[in-house]
C-alpha positions as CSV (number, residue, x, y, z in Angstrom):
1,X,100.8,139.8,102.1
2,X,98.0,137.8,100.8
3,X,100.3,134.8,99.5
4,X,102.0,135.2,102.4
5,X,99.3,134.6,104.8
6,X,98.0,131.7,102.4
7,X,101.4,129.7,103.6
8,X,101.4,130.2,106.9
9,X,98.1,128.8,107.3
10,X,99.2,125.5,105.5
11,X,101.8,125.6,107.9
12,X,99.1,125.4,110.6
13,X,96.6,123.5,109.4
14,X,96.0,119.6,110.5
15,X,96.6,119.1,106.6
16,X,96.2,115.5,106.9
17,X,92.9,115.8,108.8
18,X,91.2,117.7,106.9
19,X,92.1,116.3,103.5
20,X,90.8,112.8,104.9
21,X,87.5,114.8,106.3
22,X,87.6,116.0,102.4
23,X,87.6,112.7,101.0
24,X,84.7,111.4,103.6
25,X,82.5,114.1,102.2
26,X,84.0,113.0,98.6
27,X,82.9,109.4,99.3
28,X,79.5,110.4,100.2
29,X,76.6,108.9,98.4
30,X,74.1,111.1,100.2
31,X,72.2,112.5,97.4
32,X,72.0,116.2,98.8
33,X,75.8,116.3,99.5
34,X,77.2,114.5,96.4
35,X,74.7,117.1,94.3
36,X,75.9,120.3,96.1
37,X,79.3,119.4,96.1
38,X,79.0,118.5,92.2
39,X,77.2,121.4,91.0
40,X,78.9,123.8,93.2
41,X,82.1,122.4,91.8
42,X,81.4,122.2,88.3
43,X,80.0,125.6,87.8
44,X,82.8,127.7,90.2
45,X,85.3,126.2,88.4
46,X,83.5,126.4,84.9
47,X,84.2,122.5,84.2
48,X,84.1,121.9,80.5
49,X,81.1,118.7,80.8
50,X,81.1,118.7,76.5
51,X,84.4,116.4,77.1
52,X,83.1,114.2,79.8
53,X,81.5,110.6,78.9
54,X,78.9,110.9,81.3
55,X,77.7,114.9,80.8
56,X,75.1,114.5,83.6
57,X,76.2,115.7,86.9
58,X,73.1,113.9,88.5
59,X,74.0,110.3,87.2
60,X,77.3,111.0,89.3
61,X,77.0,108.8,92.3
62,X,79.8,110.5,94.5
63,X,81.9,114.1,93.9
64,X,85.2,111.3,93.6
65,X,83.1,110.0,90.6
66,X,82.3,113.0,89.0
67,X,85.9,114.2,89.4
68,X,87.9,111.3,88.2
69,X,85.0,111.4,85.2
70,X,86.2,109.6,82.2
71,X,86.6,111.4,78.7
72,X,84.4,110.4,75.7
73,X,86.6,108.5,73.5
74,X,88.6,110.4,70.6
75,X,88.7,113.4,73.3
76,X,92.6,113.5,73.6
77,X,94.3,111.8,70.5
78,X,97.8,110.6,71.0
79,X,100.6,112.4,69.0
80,X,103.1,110.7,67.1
81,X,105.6,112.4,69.1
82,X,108.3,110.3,71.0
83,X,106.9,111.5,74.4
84,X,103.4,112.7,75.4
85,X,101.7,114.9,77.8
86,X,100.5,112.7,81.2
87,X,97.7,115.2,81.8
88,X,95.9,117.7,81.2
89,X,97.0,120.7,83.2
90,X,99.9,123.3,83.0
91,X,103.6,123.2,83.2
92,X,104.5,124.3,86.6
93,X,108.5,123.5,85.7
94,X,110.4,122.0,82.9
95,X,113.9,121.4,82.2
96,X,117.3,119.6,83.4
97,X,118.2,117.6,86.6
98,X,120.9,119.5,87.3
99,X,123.3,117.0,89.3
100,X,120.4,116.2,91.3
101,X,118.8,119.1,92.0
102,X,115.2,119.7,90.5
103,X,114.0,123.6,90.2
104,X,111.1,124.1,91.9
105,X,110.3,127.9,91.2
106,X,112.0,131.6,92.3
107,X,115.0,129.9,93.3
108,X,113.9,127.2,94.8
109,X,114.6,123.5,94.4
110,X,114.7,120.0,95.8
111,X,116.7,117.3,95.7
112,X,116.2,113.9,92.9
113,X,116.9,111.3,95.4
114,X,114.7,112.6,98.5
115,X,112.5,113.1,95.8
116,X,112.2,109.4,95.0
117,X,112.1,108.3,98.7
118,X,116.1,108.4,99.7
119,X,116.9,106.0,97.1
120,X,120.2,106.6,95.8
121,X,120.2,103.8,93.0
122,X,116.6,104.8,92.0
123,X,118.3,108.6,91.0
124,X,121.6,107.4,89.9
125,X,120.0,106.7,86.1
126,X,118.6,110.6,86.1
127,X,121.2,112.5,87.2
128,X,122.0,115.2,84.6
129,X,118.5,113.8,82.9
130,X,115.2,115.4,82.1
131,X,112.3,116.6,84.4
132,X,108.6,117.9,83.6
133,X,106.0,119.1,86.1
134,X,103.0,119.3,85.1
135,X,99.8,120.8,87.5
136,X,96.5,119.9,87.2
137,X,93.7,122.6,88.0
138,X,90.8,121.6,89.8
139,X,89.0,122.0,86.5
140,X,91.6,119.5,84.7
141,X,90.8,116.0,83.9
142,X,92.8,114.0,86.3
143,X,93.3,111.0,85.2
144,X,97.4,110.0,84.2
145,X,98.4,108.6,81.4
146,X,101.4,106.9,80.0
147,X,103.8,109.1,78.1
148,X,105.4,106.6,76.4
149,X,105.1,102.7,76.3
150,X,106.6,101.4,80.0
151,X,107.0,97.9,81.7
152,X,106.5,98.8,85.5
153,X,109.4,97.8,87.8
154,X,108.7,99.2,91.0
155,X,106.5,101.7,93.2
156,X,107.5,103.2,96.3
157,X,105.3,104.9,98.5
158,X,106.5,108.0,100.7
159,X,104.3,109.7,103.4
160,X,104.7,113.5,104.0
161,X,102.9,116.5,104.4
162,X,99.6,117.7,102.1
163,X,100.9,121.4,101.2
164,X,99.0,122.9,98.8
165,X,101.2,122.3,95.0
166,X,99.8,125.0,93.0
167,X,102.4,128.0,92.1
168,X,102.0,130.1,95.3
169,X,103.1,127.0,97.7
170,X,105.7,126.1,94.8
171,X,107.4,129.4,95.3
172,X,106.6,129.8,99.0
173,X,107.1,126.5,100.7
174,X,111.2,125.3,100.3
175,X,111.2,121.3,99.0
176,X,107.5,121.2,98.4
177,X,107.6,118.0,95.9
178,X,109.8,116.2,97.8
179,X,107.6,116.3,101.3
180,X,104.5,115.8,100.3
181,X,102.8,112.7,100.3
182,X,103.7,110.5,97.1
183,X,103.7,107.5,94.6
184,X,106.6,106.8,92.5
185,X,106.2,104.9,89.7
186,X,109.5,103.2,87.8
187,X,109.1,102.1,84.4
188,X,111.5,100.4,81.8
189,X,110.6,102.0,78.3
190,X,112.6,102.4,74.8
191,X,113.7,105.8,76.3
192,X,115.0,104.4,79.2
193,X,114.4,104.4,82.9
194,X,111.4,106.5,83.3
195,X,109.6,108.2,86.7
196,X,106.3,108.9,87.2
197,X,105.5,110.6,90.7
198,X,102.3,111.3,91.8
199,X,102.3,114.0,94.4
200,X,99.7,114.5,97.3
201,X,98.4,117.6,98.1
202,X,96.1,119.4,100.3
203,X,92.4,118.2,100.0
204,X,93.6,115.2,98.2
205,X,91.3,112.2,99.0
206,X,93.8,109.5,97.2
207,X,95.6,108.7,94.6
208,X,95.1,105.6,92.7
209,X,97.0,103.1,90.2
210,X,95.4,100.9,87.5
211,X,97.6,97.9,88.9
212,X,97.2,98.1,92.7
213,X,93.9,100.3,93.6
214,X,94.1,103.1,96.2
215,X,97.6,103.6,97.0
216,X,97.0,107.1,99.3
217,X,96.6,107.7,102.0
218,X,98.5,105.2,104.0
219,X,99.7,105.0,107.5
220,X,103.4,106.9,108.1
221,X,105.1,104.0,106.7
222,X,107.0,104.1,103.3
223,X,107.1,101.3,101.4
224,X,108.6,99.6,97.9
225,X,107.3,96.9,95.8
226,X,109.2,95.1,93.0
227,X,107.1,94.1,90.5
228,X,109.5,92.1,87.9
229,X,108.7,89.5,89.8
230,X,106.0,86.8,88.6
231,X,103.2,86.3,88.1
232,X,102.3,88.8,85.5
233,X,104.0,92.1,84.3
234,X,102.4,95.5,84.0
235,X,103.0,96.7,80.7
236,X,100.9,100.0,79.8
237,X,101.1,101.5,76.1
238,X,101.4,105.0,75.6
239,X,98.1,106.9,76.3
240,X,96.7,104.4,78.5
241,X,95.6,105.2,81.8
242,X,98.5,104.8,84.9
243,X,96.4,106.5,87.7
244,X,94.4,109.2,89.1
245,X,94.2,111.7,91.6
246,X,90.8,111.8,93.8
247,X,91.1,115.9,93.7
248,X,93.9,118.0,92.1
249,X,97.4,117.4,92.5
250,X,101.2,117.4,90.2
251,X,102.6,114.5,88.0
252,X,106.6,115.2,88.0
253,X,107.9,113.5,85.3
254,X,111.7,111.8,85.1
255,X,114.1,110.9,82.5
256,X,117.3,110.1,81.6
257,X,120.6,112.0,80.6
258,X,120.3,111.9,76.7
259,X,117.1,110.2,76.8
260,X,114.9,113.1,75.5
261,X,114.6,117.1,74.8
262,X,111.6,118.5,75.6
263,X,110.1,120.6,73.0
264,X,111.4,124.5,72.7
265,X,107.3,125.2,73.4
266,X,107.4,124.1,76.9
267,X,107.8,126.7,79.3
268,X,107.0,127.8,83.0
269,X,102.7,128.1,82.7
270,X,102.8,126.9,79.0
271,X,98.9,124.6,79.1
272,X,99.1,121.1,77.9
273,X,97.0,118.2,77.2
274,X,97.1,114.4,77.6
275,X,98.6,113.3,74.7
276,X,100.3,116.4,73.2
277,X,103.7,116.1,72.2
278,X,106.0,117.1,74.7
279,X,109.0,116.3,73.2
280,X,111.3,116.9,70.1
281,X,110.8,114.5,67.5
């Protein structure tokens, strides 16, 4: 009853108003508000501060600081494996595109190519391939990483709805990846094509790139940039920062038929870390 009450009222909720009213608060510089907000936060959620450059929650100047806080260095080493861990977080899914369906939880799934905006050439290369999806916790770091070395060819932008993505919406709410609000990121790397999708949520105030800025919120327009084109082209190695979330939201992960195996560790729930192998070597 409980759970079930939880989704109908994302179902009623103005979602999108109140995760902008979210990120206004978020934004806030006002000393009383960013410090409640902070320390609130931090100590409901029992956020580990140890790993955190900056272990002050006063020197903070907004809760979007303190939240996208960056690690001390040395805090997540990089495996040798051939793929790494985006995130910290957990694994909400892992497993097989099965002819372009993605399993979402309970017997639920969605499909690769509304996924990646209605795009049918975009899915073609990972049909049949790999998929990981990996929640991050409100207590999570939440910045992305790279997985593996990737030249970027293209992000689209898809608006949708802000459901909630941890594992009761996952298992409550039918195509929940696939209609919320969303980056995708395509990347040429020695694996192959490679998708990154950052996934809005609920309470999400933005999510950001290291190439373009703020790419979330955005009006009800989708959009697609090519970048192969000159002047420069984003290369990112493997464990550098891609992106972040402004609050907690999913990276879904995408690759190739034949491109990788995920390790036989990886399960439903299974807790990873930036830079932990995810993959068989």
């Amino acid at each position: 009853m409980k759970d079930t009450l939880f989704i109908l009222l994302q179902h009623l909720l103005p979602q999108h108003l109140l995760s902008r009213a979210a990120g206004f608060l978020a934004d806030s510089r006002i000393g009383w508000i960013k410090s409640t907000f902070i320390k609130l936060f931090a100590k409901h959620y029992q956020v580990n501060m140890a790993e955190a450059l900056i272990e002050d929650l006063d020197r903070y100047g907004n809760f979007n600081e303190f939240f996208t806080r960056e690690l001390k260095p040395g805090m997540r080493p990089i495996a040798e494996a051939d793929i790494v861990s985006p995130a910290d977080g957990a694994v909400s899914q892992i497993g097989s595109i099965d002819y372009g369906r993605i399993f979402q939880a309970k017997g639920r799934g969605y499909g690769l190519t509304t996924l990646l905006g209605g795009h049918t050439e975009l899915a073609d290369p990972f049909i049949n391939g790999r998929f990981a999806t990996i929640y991050l916790s409100p207590k999570d770091y939440h910045r992305v990483h790279m997985p593996v070395t990737g030249t970027l060819r293209e992000t689209i932008y898809i608006p949708g709805d802000l459901y909630s993505v941890n594992q009761t919406t996952a298992e409550g709410v039918d195509n929940l990846f696939a209609r919320n609000e969303r980056l995708v990121a395509i990347f040429d790397t020695e694996f192959g094509p490679m998708a990154m999708v950052l996934v809005g949520a609920m309470i999400v105030a933005g999510i950001e790139t290291v190439w373009a800025g703020q790419v979330a919120p955005q009006q009800n327009k989708s959009w697609r940039i090519n970048h192969q084109t000159p002047p420069q082209p984003v290369i990112l190695e493997k464990g550098a920062e891609m992106g972040r979330f402004k609050l907690g939201s999913t990276v879904v992960l995408l690759f190739g038929k034949d491109a990788t195996e995920w390790s036989d560790q990886l399960q439903a729930e299974t807790p990873v870390q930036l830079g932990q192998a995810i993959s068989q070597s």
